[in-house]
C-alpha positions in Angstrom: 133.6 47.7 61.0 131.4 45.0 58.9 129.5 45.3 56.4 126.5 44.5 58.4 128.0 46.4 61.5 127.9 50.1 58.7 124.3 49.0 58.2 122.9 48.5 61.5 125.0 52.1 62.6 123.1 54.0 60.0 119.7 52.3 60.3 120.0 52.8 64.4 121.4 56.0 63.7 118.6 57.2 61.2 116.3 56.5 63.8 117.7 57.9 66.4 118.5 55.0 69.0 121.7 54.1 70.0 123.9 50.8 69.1 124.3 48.5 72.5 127.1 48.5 74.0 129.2 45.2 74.4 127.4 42.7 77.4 129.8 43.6 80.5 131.3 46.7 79.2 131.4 49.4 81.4 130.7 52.9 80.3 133.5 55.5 81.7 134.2 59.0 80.3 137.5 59.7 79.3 139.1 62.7 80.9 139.9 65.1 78.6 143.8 65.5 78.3 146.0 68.7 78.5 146.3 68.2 75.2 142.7 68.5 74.6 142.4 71.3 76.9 145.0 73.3 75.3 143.4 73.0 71.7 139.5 74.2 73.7 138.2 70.6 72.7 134.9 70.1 74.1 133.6 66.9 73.7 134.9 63.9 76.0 135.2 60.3 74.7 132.5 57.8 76.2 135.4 55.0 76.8 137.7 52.5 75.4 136.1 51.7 72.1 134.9 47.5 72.5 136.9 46.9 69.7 139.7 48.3 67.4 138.6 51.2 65.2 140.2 53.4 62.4 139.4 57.1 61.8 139.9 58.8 58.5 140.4 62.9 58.6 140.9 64.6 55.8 142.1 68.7 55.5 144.0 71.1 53.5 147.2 72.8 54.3 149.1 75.6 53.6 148.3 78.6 56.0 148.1 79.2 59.4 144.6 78.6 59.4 145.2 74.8 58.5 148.2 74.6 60.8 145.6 75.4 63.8 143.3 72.8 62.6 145.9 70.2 62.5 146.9 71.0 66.1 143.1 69.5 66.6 144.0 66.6 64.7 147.2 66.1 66.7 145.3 66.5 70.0 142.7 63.9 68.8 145.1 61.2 67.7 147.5 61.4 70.9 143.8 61.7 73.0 142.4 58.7 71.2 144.8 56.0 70.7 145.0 54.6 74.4 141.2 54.6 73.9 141.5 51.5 71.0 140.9 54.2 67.9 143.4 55.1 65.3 142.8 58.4 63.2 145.5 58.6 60.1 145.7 61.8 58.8 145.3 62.5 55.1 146.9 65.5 54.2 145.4 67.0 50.8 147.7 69.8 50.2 147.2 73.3 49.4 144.7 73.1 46.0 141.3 73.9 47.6 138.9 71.8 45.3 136.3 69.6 45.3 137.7 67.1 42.6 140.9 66.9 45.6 138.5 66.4 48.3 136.6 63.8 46.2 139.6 61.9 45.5 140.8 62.1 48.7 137.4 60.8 50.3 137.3 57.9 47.5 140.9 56.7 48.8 139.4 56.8 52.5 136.1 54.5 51.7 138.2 52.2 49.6 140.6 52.0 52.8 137.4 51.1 54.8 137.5 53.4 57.5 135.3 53.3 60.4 134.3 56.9 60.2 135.6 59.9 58.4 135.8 63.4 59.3 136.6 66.2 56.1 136.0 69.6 55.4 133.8 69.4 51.8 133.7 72.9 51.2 132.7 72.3 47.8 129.2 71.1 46.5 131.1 69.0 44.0 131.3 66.8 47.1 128.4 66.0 47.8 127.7 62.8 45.7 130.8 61.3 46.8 129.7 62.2 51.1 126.3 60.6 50.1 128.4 57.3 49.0 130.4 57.0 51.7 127.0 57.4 54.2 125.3 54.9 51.9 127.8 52.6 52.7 127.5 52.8 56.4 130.4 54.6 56.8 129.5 57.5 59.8 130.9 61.1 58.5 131.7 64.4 59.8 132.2 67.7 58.2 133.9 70.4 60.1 134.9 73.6 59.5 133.1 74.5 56.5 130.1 72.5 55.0 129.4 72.4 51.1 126.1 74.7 50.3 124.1 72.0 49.4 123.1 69.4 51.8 124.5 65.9 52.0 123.7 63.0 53.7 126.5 63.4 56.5 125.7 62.7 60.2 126.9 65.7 61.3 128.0 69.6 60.1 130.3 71.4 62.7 131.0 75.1 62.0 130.6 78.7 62.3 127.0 80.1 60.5 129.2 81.9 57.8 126.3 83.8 56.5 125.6 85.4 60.0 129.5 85.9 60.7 129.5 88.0 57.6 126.8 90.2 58.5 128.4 90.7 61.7 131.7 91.7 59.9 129.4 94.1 58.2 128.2 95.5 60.9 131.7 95.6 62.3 132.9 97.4 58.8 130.0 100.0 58.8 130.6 101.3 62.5 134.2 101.4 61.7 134.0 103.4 58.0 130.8 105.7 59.8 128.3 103.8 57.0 130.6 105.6 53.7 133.7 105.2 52.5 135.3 102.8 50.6 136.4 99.2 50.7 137.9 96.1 49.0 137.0 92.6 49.2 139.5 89.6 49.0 138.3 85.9 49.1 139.6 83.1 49.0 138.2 81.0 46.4 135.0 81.7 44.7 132.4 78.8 44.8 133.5 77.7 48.4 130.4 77.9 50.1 131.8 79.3 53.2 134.1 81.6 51.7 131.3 83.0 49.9 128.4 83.0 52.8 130.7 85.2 54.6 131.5 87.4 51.8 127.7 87.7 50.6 126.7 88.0 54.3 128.6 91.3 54.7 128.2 92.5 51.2 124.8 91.9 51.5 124.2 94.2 54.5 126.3 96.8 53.2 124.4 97.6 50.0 121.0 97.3 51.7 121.8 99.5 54.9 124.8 101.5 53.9 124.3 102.4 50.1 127.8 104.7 50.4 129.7 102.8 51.2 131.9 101.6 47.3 133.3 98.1 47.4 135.7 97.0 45.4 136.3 93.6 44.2 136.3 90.9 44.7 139.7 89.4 44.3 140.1 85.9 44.9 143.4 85.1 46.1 142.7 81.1 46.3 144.1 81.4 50.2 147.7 82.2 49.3 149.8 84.9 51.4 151.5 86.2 48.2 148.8 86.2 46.0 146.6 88.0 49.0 149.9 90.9 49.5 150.1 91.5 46.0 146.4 92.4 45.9 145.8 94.1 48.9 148.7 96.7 47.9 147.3 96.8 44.2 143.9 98.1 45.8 145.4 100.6 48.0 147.4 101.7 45.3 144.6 101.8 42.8 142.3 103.3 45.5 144.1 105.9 47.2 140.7 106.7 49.3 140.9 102.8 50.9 139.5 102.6 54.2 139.0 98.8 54.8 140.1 95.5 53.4 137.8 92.6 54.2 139.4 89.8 54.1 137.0 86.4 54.1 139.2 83.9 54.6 143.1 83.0 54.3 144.9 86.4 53.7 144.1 88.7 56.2 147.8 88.1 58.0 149.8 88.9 54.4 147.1 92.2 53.9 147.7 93.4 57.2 151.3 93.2 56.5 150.6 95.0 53.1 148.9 97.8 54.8 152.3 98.2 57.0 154.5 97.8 54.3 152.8 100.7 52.5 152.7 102.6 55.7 149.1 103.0 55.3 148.4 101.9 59.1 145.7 104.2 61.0 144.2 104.5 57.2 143.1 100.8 56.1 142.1 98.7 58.3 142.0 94.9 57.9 139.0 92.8 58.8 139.2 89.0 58.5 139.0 85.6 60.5 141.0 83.5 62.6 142.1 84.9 65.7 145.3 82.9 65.8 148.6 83.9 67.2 150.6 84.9 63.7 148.5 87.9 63.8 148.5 89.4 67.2 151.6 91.7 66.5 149.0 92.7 63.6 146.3 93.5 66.0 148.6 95.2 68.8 150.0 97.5 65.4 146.8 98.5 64.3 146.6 97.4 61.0 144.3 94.4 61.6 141.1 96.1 63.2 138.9 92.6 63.6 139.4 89.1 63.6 136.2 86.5 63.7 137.6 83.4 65.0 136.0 79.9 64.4 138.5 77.6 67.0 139.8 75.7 64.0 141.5 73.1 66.1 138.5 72.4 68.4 136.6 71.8 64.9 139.0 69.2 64.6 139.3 67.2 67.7 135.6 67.5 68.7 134.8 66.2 65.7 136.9 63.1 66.1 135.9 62.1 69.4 132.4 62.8 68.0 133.0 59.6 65.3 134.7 57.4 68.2 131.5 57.9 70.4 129.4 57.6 67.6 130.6 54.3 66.4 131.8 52.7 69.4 128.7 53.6 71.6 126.1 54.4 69.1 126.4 58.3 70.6 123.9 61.0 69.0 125.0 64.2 68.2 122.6 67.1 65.9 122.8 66.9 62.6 124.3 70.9 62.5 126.2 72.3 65.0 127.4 75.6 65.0 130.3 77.0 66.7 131.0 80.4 68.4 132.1 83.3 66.4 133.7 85.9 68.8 134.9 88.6 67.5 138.6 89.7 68.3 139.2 93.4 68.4 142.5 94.8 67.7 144.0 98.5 69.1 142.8 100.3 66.0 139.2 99.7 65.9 136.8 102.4 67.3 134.8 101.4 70.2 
């Protein structure tokens, strides 16, 4: 995309009107694939892009959480490229932060993308999103937002603070609003990881003052690191009932709760509804599971940025994505 191409997208774009499309070009929605399907992607490209694009995507790894998000990715690349659009995938590794996001987002704009799609997370981010929007460049973040605003065209992802409250809920109607539980995050000043936490702490305190909680322990999203504290806190607090987990970690506590044969006692509440944990679920060490669809996150967002820029598309600024709630055998009706 031109220089002059960026600055027409965002001024169109800013007011809401939509680029032309090429004289003669025919507008035909693309079907979406099995591929698509099989990922629950949602949003269908407009066409054949009128000219050759290139799609940054930028995402962590590390977990099984991130593995599902790149089976989005996958879907969107194989799903696009007949369609004249490229995505390259760059992989950040495992280190959560914003100066790795910022870096990686830097490389992207220097590579002169047509669009990019990351997950900020961080409000470090934010001045470096606003560049890349200055410059034209169309952006998307998905899966988890930064707290504070940027400029970015759109935000795709579950309301964290509200998924909290209903984890809350969840935990209260499970520990009959007293007891005892422990918290483990992932990393502390990641603004979902935190909405979700604050949104069930939150609740707790003000509607069900006995119930303790203990914590939190950030685990920075790593299975070992999660294990070793979920068996610390049921050692430390033989009266446990639940572990609320808020993001990566709920697999490796559940299998802490097993391992200290404390299943039918604690009960793990977390995220992701992905297949690792079903045998977690069926056991009855992992009681809940609010699932955000990682991997639709991640292809709908990247068929978003192809419409977008190849047919001037509009989408809302926020979008937010179901959060169903997963039961598993031990949870009380």
């Amino acid at each position: 995309m031109t220089t002059f191409d960026r600055r027409r997208f965002l001024m169109l774009s800013a007011a809401g009107l939509a680029l032309p499309l090429v004289p003669g070009f025919a507008l035909a929605e693309a079907a979406l694939s099995e591929g698509a399907k099989a990922v629950g992607g949602t949003v269908a490209a407009q066409g054949p892009a009128p000219k050759p694009l290139r799609l940054a995507v930028l995402s962590f790894q590390g977990s099984s959480f991130w593995e599902a998000a790149d089976k989005g990715i996958a879907a969107a690349t194989e799903y696009l490229k007949p369609l004249n659009t490229t995505v390259d995938y760059i992989q950040l590794g495992t280190g959560l932060t914003a100066e790795v996001m910022v870096a990686g987002i830097d490389g992207a704009l220097t590579k002169q993308y047509d669009g990019i799609a990351a997950v900020p997370i961080f409000d470090g981010t934010v001045a470096k999103v606003n560049e890349v929007v200055a410059e034209g460049v169309p952006f998307i973040s998905f899966i988890a937002d930064s707290a504070e605003k940027s400029n970015r065209n759109v935000s795709i992802g579950m309301l964290a603070y509200d998924a909290g409250a209903k984890a809350g809920e969840f935990i209260a109607k499970q520990t009959g609003g007293k007891g005892k539980i422990a918290v483990i995050t992932g990393y502390l000043g990641a603004a979902q990881h935190d909405a979700r936490m604050n949104g069930a702490l939150d609740l707790l305190k003000k509607s069900y003052p006995d119930i303790t909680i203990v914590g939190p322990f950030e685990c920075k999203d790593d299975d070992a690191t999660a294990y070793s504290q979920a068996t610390d806190v049921m050692t430390s607090n033989p009266d446990l009932s639940i572990l609320y987990v808020t993001a990566g970690g709920s697999e490796a506590a559940a299998k802490a709760v097993r391992d200290a044969k404390a299943t039918g006692k604690v009960g793990v509440v977390g995220y992701d509804d992905l297949p690792e944990k079903q045998q977690y679920k069926d056991g009855g060490e992992i009681l809940a599971l609010i699932d955000q669809a990682p991997a639709r996150q991640a292809f709908d967002s990247l068929v978003m940025l192809h419409n977008m820029i190849a047919f001037g598309a509009t989408y809302p600024a926020d979008i937010a994505v179901d959060a169903p709630v997963a039961l598993g055998k031990g949870a009380k009706p």
